[in-house]
C-alpha positions, 0 to 999 in steps of 0.5 A: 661759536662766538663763546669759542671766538672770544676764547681765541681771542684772549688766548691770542691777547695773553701770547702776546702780552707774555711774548711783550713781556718777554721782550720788554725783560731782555731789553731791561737786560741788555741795557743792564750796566752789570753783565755778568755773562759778557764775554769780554769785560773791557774793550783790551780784551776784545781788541787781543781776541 
């Protein structure tokens, strides 16, 4: 029972670690200055759109 415990417990530690690790990536991704997939690339764009 408590063998079972410990299991449920890391498998909740490990979901969170990756779903941290998940967030910390698009955070680095969206302060990136080197969009690629942005859809306006300046502000004259926008503005017309």
């Amino acid at each position: 029972m408590i063998k079972a415990f410990k299991r449920l417990l890391a498998f909740i530690a490990g979901i969170l670690v990756v779903f941290g690790a998940a967030k910390t990536l698009f955070n680095w991704l969206a302060r990136s200055e080197n969009d690629e997939y942005e859809v306006w690339s300046d502000d004259e764009e926008r503005e017309d759109a």
